[in-house]
N, C-alpha and C positions, 0 to 999 in steps of 0.2 A: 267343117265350117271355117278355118281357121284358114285353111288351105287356099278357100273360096274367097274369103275377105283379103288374105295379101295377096293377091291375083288380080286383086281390085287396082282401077288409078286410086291414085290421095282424091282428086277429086269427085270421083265416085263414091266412096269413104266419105266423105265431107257431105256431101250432099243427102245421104241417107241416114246420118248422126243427126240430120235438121229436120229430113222428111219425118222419120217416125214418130220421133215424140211429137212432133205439130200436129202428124195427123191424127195422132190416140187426142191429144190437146183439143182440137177440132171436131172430131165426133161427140166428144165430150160435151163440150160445151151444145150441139146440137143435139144430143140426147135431155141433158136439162130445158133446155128451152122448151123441147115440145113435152115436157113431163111435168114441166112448172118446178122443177129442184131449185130456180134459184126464191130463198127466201125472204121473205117482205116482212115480215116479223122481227124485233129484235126478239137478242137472245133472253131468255128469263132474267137474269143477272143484270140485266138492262132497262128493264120497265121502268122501273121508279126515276132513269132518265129521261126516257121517253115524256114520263108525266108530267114532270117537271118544265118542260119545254112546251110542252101542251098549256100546262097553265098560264103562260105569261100573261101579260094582262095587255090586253089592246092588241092579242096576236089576228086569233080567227075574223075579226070583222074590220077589212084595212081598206074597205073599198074607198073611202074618203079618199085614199092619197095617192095623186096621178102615178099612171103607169110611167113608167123610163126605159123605152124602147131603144136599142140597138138594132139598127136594119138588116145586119150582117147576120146576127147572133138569131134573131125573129123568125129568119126568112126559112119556111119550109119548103120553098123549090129549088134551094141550093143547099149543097154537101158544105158544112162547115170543116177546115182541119181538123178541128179537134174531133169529128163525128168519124172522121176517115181513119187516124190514128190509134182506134180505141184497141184495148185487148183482145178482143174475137178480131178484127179487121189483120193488126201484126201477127196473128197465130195463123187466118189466111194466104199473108201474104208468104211468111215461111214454108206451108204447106204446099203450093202450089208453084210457086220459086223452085225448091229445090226438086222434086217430083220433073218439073220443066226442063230443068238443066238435066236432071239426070236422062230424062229420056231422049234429050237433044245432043246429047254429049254422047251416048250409047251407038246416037243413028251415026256417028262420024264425026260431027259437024265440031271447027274446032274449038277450044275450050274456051276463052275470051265472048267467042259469040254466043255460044251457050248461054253463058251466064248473062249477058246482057239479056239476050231471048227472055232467059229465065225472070230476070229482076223485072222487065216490061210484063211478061204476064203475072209474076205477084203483084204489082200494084194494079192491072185489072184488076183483078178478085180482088183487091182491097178494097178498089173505090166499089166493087160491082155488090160487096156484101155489105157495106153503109147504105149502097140505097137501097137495097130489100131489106136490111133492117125499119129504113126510113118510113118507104112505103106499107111494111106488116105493122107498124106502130100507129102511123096515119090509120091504115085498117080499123083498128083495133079500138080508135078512138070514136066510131060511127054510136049513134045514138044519143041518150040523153047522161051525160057524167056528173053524176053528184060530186064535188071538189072535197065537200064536208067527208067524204069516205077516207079522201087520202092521208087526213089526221092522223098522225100516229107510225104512217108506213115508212117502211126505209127502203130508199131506193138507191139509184147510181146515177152522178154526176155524166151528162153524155158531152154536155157543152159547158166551160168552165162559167160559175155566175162570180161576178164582181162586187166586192163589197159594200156593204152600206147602202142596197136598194140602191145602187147607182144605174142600173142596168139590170138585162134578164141574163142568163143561160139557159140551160136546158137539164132535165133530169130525167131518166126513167124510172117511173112506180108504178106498181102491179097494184090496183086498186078497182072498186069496181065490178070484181071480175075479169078484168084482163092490165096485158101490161102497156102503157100507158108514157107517150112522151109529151112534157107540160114543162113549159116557159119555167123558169124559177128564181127569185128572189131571195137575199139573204139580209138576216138583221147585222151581223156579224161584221166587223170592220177587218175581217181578213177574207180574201176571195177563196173560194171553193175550186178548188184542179179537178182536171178531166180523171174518172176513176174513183174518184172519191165516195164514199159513201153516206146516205145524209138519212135524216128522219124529217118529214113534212112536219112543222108546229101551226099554220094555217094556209090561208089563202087569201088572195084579195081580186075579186072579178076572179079570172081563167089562169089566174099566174100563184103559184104554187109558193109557199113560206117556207125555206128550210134551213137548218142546222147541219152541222159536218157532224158527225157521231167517229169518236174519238176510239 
């Protein structure tokens, strides 16, 4: 094995230090998704925050106070950056990045074009796994959503939301019965980053009330 590996270029070496853990990274994440492994619950140790959050007073019934749209942030027939950049999407783009080079690097072809080759088809698969996310969440939102369910659930920040109800972003929660992408609002005078993690405390009309959970 040892033999095998310095017999290698550096760049072949390089490129298969990035290929494998991406792609165990990458099945991974795709075995959970279709098994439901990621969790919507917080942890025991965590309820009585949840509650807490849940009681506020004047959270669950907000329909009185106009929505504050963002046309950017709203729009579901376009790819936000921040939809593009998320963790599954960089784990794709590495996955298929180096796998590229190596195979293009292997056919002859030389090293510098390789990796361009390479860097242009990871960001395919980047942008190309944002929109099958986009559109299996779209899916997924077909029927009638009771809003009143997602009380309590914790999800993940997809699109960063901006403080102070000044604006929407975006979250995904697995409510319902399925996982679910919804507008989202925060009471908090600090905005919410992409990745973050949050608990629904209401809703007002179709746009989601959340907390960042600490």
């Amino acid at each position: 094995m040892s033999i095998w590996w310095n017999s290698m270029p550096i760049i072949s070496q390089v490129m298969l230090c990035i290929a494998i853990p991406s792609t165990i990274l990458l099945i991974i994440q795709l075995v959970l998704n279709f098994t439901g492994g990621d969790s919507d619950e917080l942890p025991d140790g965590d309820v009585d925050i949840t509650d807490s959050i849940i009681d506020a007073p004047d959270v669950d019934n907000i329909g009185e106070i106009d929505d504050i749209r963002d046309a950017d942030l709203s729009s579901d027939s376009e790819l936000n950056i921040a939809g593009i950049f998320t963790f599954r999407g960089i784990v794709a783009f590495f996955a298929s990045f180096s796998w590229s080079v190596l195979a293009i690097y292997s056919a002859g072809v030389f090293a510098p074009i390789a990796l361009l080759i390479g860097f242009a088809v990871g960001v395919a698969m980047m942008v190309t796994v944002a929109k099958i996310v986009q559109l299996l969440l779209k899916l997924s939102e077909s029927g009638t959503v009771k809003f009143s369910d997602a009380i309590g659930k914790v999800g993940e920040v997809y699109i960063p939301i901006p403080p102070a109800r000044t604006g929407d972003g975006k979250v995904i929660v697995k409510f319902s019965g399925a996982e679910r992408e919804c507008a989202a609002q925060t009471l908090s005078d600090t905005a919410i980053v992409t990745g973050s993690k949050i608990v629904v405390s209401g809703f007002s009309n179709e746009t989601l009330i959340v907390e960042a959970v600490n």
